[in-house]
C-alpha atoms as one frame of an Amber mdcrd trajectory, in Angstrom:
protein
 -47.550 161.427 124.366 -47.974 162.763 127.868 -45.976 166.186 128.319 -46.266
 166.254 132.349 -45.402 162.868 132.986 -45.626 162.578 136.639 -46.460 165.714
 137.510 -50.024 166.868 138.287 -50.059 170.401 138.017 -52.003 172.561 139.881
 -52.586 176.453 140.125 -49.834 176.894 142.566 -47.232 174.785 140.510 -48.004
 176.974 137.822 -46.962 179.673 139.424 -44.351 178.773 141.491 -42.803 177.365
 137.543 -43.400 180.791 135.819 -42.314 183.197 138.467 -39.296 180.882 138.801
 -39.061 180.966 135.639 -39.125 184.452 134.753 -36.837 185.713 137.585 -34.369
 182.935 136.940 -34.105 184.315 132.956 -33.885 187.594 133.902 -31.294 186.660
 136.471 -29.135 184.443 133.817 -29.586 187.182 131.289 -28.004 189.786 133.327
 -24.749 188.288 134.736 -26.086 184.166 134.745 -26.702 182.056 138.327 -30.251
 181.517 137.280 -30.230 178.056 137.749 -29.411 178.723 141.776 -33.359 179.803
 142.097 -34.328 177.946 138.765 -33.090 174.366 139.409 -34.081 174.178 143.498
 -37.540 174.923 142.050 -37.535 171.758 139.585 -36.457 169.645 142.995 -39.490
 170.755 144.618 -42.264 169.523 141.889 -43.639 166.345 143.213 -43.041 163.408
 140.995 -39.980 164.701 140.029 -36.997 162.588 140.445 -33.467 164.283 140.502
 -32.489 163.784 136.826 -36.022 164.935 135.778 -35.556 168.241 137.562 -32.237
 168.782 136.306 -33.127 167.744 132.370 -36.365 169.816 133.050 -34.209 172.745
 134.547 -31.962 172.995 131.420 -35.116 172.783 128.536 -36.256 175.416 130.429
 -32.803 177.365 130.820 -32.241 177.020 127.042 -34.892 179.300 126.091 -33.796
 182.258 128.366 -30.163 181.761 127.257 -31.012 181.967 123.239 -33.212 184.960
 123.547 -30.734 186.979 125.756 -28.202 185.470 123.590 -29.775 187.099 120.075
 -30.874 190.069 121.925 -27.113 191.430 123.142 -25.802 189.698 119.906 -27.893
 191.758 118.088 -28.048 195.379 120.016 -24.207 194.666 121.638 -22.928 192.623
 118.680 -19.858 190.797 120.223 -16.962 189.840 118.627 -17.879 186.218 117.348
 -14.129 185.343 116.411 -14.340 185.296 120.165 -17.400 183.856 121.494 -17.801
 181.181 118.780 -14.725 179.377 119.438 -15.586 179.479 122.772 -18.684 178.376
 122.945 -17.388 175.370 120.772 -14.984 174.034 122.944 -17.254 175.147 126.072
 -20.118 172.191 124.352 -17.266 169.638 124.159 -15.912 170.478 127.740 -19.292
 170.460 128.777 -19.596 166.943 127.734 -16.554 165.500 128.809 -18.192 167.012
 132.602 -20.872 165.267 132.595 -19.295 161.911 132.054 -16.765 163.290 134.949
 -19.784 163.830 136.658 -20.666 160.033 137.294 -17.645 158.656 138.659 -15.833
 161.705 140.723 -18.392 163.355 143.642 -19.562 167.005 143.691 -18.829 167.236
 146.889 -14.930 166.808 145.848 -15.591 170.020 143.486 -17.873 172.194 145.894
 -15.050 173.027 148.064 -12.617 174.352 145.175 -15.475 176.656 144.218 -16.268
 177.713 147.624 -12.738 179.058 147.951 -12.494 180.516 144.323 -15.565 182.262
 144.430 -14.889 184.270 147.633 -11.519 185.388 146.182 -13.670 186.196 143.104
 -15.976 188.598 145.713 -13.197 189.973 147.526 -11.120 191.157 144.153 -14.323
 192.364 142.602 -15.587 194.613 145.517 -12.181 195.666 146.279 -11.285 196.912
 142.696 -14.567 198.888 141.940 -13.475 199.864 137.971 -12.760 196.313 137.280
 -15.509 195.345 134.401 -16.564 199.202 134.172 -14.569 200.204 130.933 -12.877
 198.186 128.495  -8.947 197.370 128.404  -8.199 193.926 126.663  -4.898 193.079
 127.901  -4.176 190.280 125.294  -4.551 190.232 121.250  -3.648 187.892 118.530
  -3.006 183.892 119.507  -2.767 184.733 123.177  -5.896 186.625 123.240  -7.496
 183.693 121.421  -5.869 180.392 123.835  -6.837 182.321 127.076 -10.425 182.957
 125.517 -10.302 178.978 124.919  -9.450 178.171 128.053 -12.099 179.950 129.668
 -14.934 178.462 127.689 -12.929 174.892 128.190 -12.534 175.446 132.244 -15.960
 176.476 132.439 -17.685 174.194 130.094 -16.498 171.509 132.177 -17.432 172.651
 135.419 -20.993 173.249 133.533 -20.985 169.751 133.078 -19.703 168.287 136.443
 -21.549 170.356 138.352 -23.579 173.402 136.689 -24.717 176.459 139.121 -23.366
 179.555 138.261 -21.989 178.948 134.807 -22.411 182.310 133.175 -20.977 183.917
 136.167 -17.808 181.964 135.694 -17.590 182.969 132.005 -18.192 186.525 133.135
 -15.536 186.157 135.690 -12.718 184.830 133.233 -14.001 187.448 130.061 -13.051
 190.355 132.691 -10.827 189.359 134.361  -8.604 187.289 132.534  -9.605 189.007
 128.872 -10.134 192.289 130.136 -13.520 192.932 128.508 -16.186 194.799 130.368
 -19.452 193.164 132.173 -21.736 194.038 129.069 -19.578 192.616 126.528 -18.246
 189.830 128.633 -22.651 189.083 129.521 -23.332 188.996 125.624 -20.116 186.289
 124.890 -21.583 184.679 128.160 -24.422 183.983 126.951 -23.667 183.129 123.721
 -21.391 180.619 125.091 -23.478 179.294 127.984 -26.265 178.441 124.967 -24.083
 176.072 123.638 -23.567 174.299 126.815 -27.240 174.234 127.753 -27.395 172.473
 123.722 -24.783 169.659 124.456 -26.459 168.803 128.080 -29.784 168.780 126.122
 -28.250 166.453 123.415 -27.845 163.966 125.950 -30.952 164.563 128.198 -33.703
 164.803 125.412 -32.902 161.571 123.813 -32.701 159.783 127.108 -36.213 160.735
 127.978 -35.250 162.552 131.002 -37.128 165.729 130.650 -40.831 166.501 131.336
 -42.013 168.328 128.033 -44.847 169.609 129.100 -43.285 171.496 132.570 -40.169
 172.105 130.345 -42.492 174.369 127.844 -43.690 175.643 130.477 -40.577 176.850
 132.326 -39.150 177.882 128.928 -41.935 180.109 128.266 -41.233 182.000 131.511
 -37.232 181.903 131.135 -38.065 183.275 128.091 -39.400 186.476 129.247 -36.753
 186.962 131.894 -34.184 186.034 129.348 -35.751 189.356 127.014 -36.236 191.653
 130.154 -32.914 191.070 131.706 -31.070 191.620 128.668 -32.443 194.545 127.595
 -32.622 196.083 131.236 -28.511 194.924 131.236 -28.054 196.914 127.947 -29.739
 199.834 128.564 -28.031 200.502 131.943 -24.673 199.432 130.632 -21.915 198.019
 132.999 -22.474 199.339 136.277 -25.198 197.871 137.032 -24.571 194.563 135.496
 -21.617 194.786 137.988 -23.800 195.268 140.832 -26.094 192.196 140.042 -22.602
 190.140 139.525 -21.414 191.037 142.876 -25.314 190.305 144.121 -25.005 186.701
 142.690 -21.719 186.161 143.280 -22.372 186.161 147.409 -25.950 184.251 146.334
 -23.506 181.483 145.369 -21.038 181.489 148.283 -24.220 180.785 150.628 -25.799
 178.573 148.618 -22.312 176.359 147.707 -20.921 177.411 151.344 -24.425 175.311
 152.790 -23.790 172.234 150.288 -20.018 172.348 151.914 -20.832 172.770 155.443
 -24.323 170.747 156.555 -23.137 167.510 156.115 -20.381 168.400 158.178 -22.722
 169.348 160.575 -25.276 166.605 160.853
């Protein structure tokens, strides 16, 4: 079996992948919107075509995303009546995206989430305790159906079109849930681990993703995933608020560019 495919690697490619790698776990671990430095990366590798890099991207993501995930489950320990459910119906979602994904354009979507997340920067800077203490504002059933239709929402934009997933779950377990940014980071990731699963169900079989490079990347994610969850829980919500915000505007420019240069070409 040959794990690199078509890709010759070289001493630069290797670390280009790990330092990617690394800062793209730490990044997802923290408040997620690794993939934004992560998956550009993957495009880069020569011999790469797009579905390789993105199949490549998620191997690699899915390491990251189960460390953080058992680290905050373990030194946070979420409420998995919660996260569970979600992350169920976030796999199936996720699915039901990518199948979306062939027939309806991203650059239909891109503009939605252009607009959503600058009302998601503007209501977040301009309400500085939002995320900073805990205040659930629903229990019971309703507490449960919004939960659902967070991980449902999101699951499907995961699959349709992907970057910035676990900032979206973030976003929707503050502030539609009312949790704050270190409990709504370990659901987040819990969640956003099953979604990395279901795309890899599909891409795995289908030969899409470069073993070898994916190892590789996971190795580094890996790390990141371990340092950025641990740095997130030992300085608490504040500062996972702060990298939010940071990632947040990361994702305006970056979505904002895919919106507006084919417009101007």
């Amino acid at each position: 079996m040959d794990l690199f495919g078509p890709v010759e690697l070289t001493l630069g490619l290797v670390l280009l992948v790990l330092v990617a790698g690394f800062a793209a776990g730490w990044i997802d671990a923290v408040v997620g919107g690794g993939g934004l430095l992560q998956l550009p990366v993957m495009l880069l590798v020569p011999g790469l075509s797009p579905v390789q890099a993105l199949a490549t991207n998620k191997m690699g993501s899915v390491f990251g995303t189960a460390v953080s995930a058992a680290t905050y489950t373990r030194r946070v320990r979420p409420d998995l009546r919660t996260a569970l459910p979600m992350a169920g119906v976030a796999l199936v979602c996720s699915l039901g995206g990518a199948v979306v994904a062939t027939v309806l354009p991203a650059a239909v979507i891109r503009p939605v989430i252009l607009v959503a997340l600058v009302v998601v920067l503007l209501v977040t800077a301009l309400r500085p305790q939002m995320g900073l203490t805990q205040g659930l504002r629903h229990t019971g059933a309703a507490h449960a159906v919004r939960a659902l239709a967070v991980g449902a929402v999101v699951g499907f934009y995961d699959g349709v079109l992907g970057p910035g997933t676990g900032t979206f779950l973030i976003l929707g377990l503050v502030g539609v849930l009312g949790y704050d940014f270190l409990q709504a980071s370990a659901k987040a990731k819990i969640v956003n681990l099953a979604t990395n699963l279901g795309a890899l169900a599909f891409f795995l079989p289908a030969g899409h993703a470069v073993l070898g490079l994916g190892l590789l990347l996971g190795l580094a994610n890996l790390t990141g995933g371990y340092v950025g969850a641990r740095m997130a829980i030992a300085r608490g919500a504040g500062f996972i608020r702060v990298v939010f915000l940071t990632v947040v505007a990361a994702l305006i420019v970056r979505l904002g560019w895919d919106v507006l240069a084919p417009l101007a070409a």
